[in-house]
C-alpha positions, 0 to 999 in steps of 0.5 A: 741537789744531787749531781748525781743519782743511781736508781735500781743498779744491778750488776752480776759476774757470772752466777755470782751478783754482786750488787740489786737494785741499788738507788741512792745519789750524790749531793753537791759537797759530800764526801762519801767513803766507800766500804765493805769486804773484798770481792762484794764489788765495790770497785765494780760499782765505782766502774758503774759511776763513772760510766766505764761499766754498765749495769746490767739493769738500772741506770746512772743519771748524772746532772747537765754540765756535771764533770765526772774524774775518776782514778782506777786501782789500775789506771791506764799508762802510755808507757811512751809519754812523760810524766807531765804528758800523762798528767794531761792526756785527758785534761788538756789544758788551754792555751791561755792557762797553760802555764798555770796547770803546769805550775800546779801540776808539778805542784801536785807531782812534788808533793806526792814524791815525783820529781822528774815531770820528763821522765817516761812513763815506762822507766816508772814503778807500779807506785810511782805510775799510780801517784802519777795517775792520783796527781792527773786526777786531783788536777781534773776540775771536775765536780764530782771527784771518784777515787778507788784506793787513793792512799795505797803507794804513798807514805804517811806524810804524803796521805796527811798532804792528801787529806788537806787537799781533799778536805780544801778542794770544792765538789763532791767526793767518792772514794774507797779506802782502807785508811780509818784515819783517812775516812774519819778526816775526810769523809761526811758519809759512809755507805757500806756495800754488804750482801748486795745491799747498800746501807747509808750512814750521815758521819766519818768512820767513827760515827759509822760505827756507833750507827752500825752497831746500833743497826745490828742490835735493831735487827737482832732484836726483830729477829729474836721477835720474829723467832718467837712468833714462829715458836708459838705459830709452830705450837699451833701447826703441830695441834693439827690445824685444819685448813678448811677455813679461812681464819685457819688458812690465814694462819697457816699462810703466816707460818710459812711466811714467817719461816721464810723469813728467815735472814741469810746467816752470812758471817761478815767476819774472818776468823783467824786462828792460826798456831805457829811454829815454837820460837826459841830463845834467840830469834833474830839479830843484826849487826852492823848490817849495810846495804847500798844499790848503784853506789846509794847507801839505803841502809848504814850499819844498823844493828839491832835485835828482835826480840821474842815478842816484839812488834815493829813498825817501819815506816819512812818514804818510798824507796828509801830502802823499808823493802830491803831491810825486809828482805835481809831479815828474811834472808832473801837478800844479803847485806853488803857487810854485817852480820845477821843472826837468825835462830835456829827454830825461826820460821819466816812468813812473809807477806809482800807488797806483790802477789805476782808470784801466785799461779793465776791457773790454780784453783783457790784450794788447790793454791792454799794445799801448795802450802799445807793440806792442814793446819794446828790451830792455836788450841791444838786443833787439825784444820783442813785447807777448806774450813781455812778457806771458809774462815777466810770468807772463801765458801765452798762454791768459790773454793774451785774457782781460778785465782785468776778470776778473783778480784784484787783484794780476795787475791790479797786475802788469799794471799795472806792464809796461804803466809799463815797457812805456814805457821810462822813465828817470825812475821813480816809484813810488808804494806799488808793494807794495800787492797784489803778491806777495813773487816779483813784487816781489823781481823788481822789486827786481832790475830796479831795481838795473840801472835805468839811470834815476832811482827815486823811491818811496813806500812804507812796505814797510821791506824794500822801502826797505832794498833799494831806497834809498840816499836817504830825503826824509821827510815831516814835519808843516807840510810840511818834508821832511828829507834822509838818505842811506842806506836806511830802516835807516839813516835809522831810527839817523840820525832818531834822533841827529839828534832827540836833537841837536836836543832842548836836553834830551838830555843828562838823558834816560837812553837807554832800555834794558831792566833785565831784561837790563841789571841797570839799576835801575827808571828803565831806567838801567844799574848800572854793574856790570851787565856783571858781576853773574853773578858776584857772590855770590849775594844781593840789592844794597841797591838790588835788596832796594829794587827788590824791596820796591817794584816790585809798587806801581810796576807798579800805579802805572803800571797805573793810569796807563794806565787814566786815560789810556785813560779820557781817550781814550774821552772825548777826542771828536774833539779830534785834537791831544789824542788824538795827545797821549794815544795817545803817553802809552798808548804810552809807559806801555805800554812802561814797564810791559813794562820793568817786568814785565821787571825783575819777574820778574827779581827774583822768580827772583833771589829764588826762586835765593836762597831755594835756596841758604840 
C-alpha cells in the first residue's frame, strides 16, 4: 500500500522547469535515495512531498493518519531556544512519556556528537544546528521519514551510526544523498530526477548502476534504429515524392515524425580539463607546527612533508582542528610555533567548506572572469570562461543569470571552476562533497586522478576517501595526528591492528564475532568445531542445551543494562566526558544485545529442528 502517491507533478521557476508530470509513490518500508544533478530540482521536489511547496499542476495524495517528518538543507532554528527546546518544537512529547523522549533525544544528540542539550541555539555552528535538526527528525515517529542531505556535517563514524539507525527504524524513507556508501547500505530504491524526468530503479547504488547502463544502451540502440529509418525515408523524399496520394502522404508524415523525434543531446556529464601551474621540486613542508585556540591544543607538532604528487585524505571528528591544518598549508592561518616551507613555484587552490564569500549580485560569467577570462587546458589548449562554463553544466542561457538566483549545489559547482580556473598545483579541499551531486563528484574524482599537483582533502564522504587517497592523517584528540598509507578502507584495518598493538591487554580480549553464524558460544568466541557443526548429529552440545536454558535471562540482563545506561544519560546533564563515556557503553551493550537476539534464534530454530526429528 503506498503511503504516499504523486500524480502528474509539475514544477517551474521562471522559464526554467524543473520537473513534468511526474507520477509515482511511496510504499510502506521503502527506502528510496534520491539523485541526480545539481539544479534539476531534487530538493524542490522534496519540498512538493512534504507539502512545504505546491506544484504548479499535479497533486500529492498522502494516506489518512500517514505522518510525514521532513529535515530541509536549510532547517529553520529559534536562535533563543535550547537544544532540547528545538529538538521538540514541533514534536511535543506527552506528559506521560516525557521522560522517555527526552531520554532518547539525548541519546540521539550524543551519538551525532552534541553534548550540551541546554545550549542555545544561537551559540551553535551551521554543522552542529543541522545535527540538531537531523536528531529533531529521527525522534519524529512518523511513517514516512524525508531527509535532504542527512550526511553533510557529520564524521564518518557518525554516518556509520546513522546508517544503523536508519537500516533498524520501521517506516518508509526518502532521502537525497551524495554518499554512495550510504545509499547502497541503505536504500532499497533509487529514483533519479533527469531533464525533468523521473527514472525508477528496484536496488541500492550499485545495482542502480548495472540498470542505468543497461537503459542507456537500450535507448542507444532505439536510436541508432530510429537514424537508420530516417536515412532511408530521406532517400525516398530526396527521389521527389509526390504528395497527391494518400500512401505518399502517409509517408511524408513519417519523415517529418520521425525527425521530430530526434532526442534532446544533453551531456549529463561535466568535462574537466584543467592545466595547472608547474610544480617545482620543493612543494610543502611542516615542521614541528602547533596550533591551539582559547588554551585547546588542536594541532601538536606535527610535521610532515608533501610530496610532488601525493594524495592526502584528513579525516577525524568535528572541530577537532582538519580546517585549521588546512588553513596553515595555505598560509591564511599561522601555526603558533613551527615552521611551514612552502616552494617557490607553488600555487594554492582552495575549495572551502563555505561559499559565503562569493557576490551573490554578479553574474554566473561575470564571477568566473573575476578569476580568469582564459584558461590552458591540459593538452596546451586557450579556453574561454564560457566554454568553461558549459563543461560545467552552466549553458549559455544561464551563464547571465545572478548567482544569487542558484541553487545550493550549482553554487557549489560554481564554486569549484572558479578554484580550478586559477590553475592550481597544490589542491585543498576541504568537505568538497557537501551539496554536490553523485555526476559532479564522480567527474572530479577523475580529474583528480590525472592532477599533476598535490591533493589534500577533508572529508568524511568514504566512497570519496577509497577513490581519492593514497594517504590518510588522522586527527586525534590532544591534537596528534596519525599517519597511514593506503585509503580510508585501509586505514579502517591499519587503525584497528595498530590499536590492538597498542592496548598491553589485546591479548585477553576475544575478537568479536557474531555466535549466530560462527556457532561460537554467548561470549562471541568461536567453538572450535563451528566450521563443522552442519554435520554432526542433529542434537544440542552440553554447552548449547546451556546456552539454550540461559539465554532468555542473559538478553534481559543485558536489556536491563541498557536501561540504566540510558537513565544515566538522561541525567548526565552536560557532563561531556561522562556522556562519551556512557554513549560507548549503550553503543557496546547494543551491540552485544543484536549478538545475542542473533545466537537466540539460532538455538530456537535448532531446537524447533530437533523437536521434528524425534
Amino acid at each position: 500500500m503506498n503511503l504516499l502517491s504523486a500524480e502528474n507533478l509539475t514544477k517551474s521557476y521562471g522559464l526554467k522547469t524543473l520537473f513534468s508530470n511526474l507520477s509515482f509513490g511511496i510504499a510502506e518500508g521503502e527506502k528510496i535515495g534520491l539523485i541526480g544533478i545539481n539544479g534539476t530540482g531534487k530538493s524542490t521536489l522534496l519540498k512538493v512531498l512534504a507539502g512545504v511547496e505546491h506544484p504548479d499542476q499535479g497533486e500529492v495524495i498522502i494516506g489518512n493518519a500517514v505522518r510525514v517528518a521532513y529535515l530541509p538543507q536549510n532547517p529553520d532554528f529559534d536562535d533563543e531556544a535550547t537544544v532540547l527546546e528545538q529538538i521538540f518544537k514541533n514534536n511535543e512529547p506527552s506528559g506521560t512519556n516525557t521522560w522517555q523522549a527526552e531520554s532518547e533525544a539525548k541519546t540521539i544528540l550524543t551519538r551525532l556528537g552534541i553534548y550540551d542539550f541546554d545550549a542555545i541555539i544561537g551559540t551553535l555552528s551551521g554543522g552542529q544546528r543541522k545535527r540538531v535538526a537531523l536528531a529533531g527528525a529521527l525522534l519524529d515517529p512518523a511513517d514516512l521519514l524525508i531527509l535532504d542531505e542527512p550526511t553533510n556535517h557529520i564524521d564518518n563514524e557518525t554516518v556509520a551510526w546513522l546508517e544503523q539507525y536508519l537500516n533498524r527504524r520501521r517506516g518508509a524513507l526518502v532521502m537525497i544523498t551524495h554518499d554512495r556508501y550510504f545509499l547502497d547500505r541503505v536504500v532499497n530504491r533509487i529514483i533519479e530526477l533527469e531533464n525533468g524526468r523521473l527514472y525508477s530503479y528496484p536496488g541500492n547504488y550499485s545495482k542502480y548502476l548495472e540498470l542505468k547502463l543497461e537503459r542507456h544502451q537500450q535507448e542507444r540502440s532505439a536510436e541508432l534504429k530510429r537514424l537508420n529509418i530516417l536515412r532511408n525515408e530521406l532517400k525516398w523524399i530526396k527521389r521527389g515524392a509526390r504528395a497527391r496520394t494518400t500512401k505518399q502522404k502517409a509517408r511524408i508524415d513519417r519523415f517529418e515524425r520521425l525527425r521530430d523525434e530526434a532526442p534532446v543531446i544533453k551531456s549529463d556529464k561535466m568535462e574537466v580539463s584543467v592545466g595547472a601551474a608547474r610544480l617545482g621540486k620543493k612543494v610543502v613542508a611542516l615542521e614541528g607546527i602547533s596550533k591551539s585556540f582559547s588554551g585547546v591544543k588542536f594541532i601538536d607538532n606535527f610535521s610532515y612533508t608533501f610530496l610532488r604528487d601525493a594524495r592526502v585524505g584528513v579525516i577525524g571528528p568535528n572541530g577537532i582542528g582538519k580546517s585549521t591544518l588546512l588553513k596553515i598549508i595555505a598560509g591564511s592561518l599561522e601555526p603558533d610555533s613551527g615552521l611551514v616551507d612552502r616552494g617557490p613555484t607553488v600555487r594554492v587552490g582552495v575549495f572551502s567548506q563555505e561559499t559565503r564569500e562569493m557576490d551573490q549580485s554578479l553574474r554566473v560569467i561575470q564571477y568566473i572572469r573575476e578569476q580568469a577570462e582564459y584558461i590552458t587546458t591540459a593538452d596546451g589548449k586557450l579556453i574561454s570562461a564560457a566554454q568553461m562554463l558549459e563543461r560545467f553544466l552552466f549553458p549559455p542561457e544561464l551563464q547571465w543569470t545572478p548567482v544569487e538566483k542558484l541553487s545550493g549545489g550549482e553554487k557549489r559547482r560554481l564554486y569549484l571552476l572558479r578554484v580550478l580556473m586559477g590553475s592550481p598545483n597544490v589542491l585543498l579541499l576541504d568537505e568538497p562533497t557537501n551539496d554536490l551531486d553523485i555526476e559532479t563528484l564522480t567527474i572530479l574524482e577523475d580529474y583528480l586522478d590525472d592532477f599533476p599537483g598535490v591533493v589534500v582533502v577533508v572529508s568524511h564522504d568514504r566512497y570519496f576517501l577509497d577513490r581519492v587517497a593514497n594517504e590518510i592523517l588522522d586527527f586525534t584528540a590532544g591534537g596528534r595526528i596519525m599517519h597511514y598509507l593506503g585509503n580510508y578502507s585501509d586505514y579502517l584495518v591499519l587503525a584497528k591492528t595498530r590499536l590492538t598493538e597498542d592496548d598491553p591487554a589485546r591479548d585477553k580480549v576475544p575478537e568479536k564475532k557474531t555466535p549466530g553464524r560462527t556457532g561460537g558460544d554467548i561470549s562471541g568466541k568461536p567453538s572450535e568445531n563451528a566450521a563443522k557443526w552442519k554435520s554432526r548429529p542433529l542434537k544440542f552440545s552440553f554447552k548449547e542445551e546451556r546456552e539454550f536454558e540461559q539465554i532468555d535471562d542473559i538478553i534481559s540482563g543485558v536489556e536491563e543494562e541498557l536501561r540504566v545506561v540510558k537513565d544515566k544519560i538522561n541525567h548526565a546533564g552536560s557532563d561531556y566526558v561522562l556522556l562519551q563515556e556512557l554513549a560507548g557503553q549503550q553503543q557496546r551493550l547494543e551491540e552485544r544485545l543484536d549478538d545475542l537476539l542473533e545466537r537466540w534464534a539460532y538455538l530456537n530454530e535448532l531446537a524447533e529442528e530437533i523437536q521434528r526429528h524425534k
